[in-house]
C-alpha positions in Angstrom: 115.2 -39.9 64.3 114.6 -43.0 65.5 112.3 -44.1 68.5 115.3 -45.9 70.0 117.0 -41.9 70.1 114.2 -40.6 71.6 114.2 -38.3 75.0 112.4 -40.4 77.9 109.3 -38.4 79.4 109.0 -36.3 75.6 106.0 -36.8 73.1 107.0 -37.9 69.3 104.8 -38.0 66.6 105.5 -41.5 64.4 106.3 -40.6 60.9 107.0 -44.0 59.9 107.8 -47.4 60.5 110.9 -49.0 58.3 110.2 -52.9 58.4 109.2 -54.9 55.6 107.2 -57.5 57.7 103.7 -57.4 57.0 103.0 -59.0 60.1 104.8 -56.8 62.3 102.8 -54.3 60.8 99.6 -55.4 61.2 100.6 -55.8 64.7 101.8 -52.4 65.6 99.1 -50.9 63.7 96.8 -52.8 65.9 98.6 -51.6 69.3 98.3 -48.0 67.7 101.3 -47.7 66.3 101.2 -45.9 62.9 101.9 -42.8 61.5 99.9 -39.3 62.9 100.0 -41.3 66.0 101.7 -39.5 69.1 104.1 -41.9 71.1 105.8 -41.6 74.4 109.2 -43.1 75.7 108.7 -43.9 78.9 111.6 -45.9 80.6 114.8 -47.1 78.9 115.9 -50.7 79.6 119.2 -52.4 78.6 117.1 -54.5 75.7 114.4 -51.8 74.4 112.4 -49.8 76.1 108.8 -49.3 77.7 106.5 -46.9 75.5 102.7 -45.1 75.7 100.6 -45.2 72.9 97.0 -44.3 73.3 96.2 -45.8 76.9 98.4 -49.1 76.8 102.1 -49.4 77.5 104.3 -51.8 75.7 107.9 -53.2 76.0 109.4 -53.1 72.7 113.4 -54.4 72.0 115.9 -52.2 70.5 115.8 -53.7 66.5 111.8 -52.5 66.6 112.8 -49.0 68.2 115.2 -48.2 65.6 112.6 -49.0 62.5 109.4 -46.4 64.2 110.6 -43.0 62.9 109.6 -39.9 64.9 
């Protein structure tokens, strides 16, 4: 499932991110996002949505939500 399907308020565990962009990444895994890491949907916006991981919250769009696989 993607992160995109998640439930709002519900912990995930990433299993795996589906983009073939090095950069992109190297940029998640520098906000924490990678796989073993727990993730948390916290609001649901008309573009994306706004997610915990470790202590930060980020805004991500809706093409990035459907490539991090919970």
């Amino acid at each position: 499932m993607s992160l995109r399907d998640a439930l709002e308020g519900k912990e995930y565990i990433i299993r795996q991110i589906n983009t073939n962009d090095d950069e992109l990444n190297s940029f998640l895994f520098s906000l924490g996002c990678y796989s073993g890491e727990p993730i948390t949907v916290v609001s649901r916006k008309k573009a994306g949505c706004v997610v915990s991981i470790k202590d930060g919250r980020y805004n991500i769009d809706n093409q990035l939500a459907t490539a991090i696989l919970v």
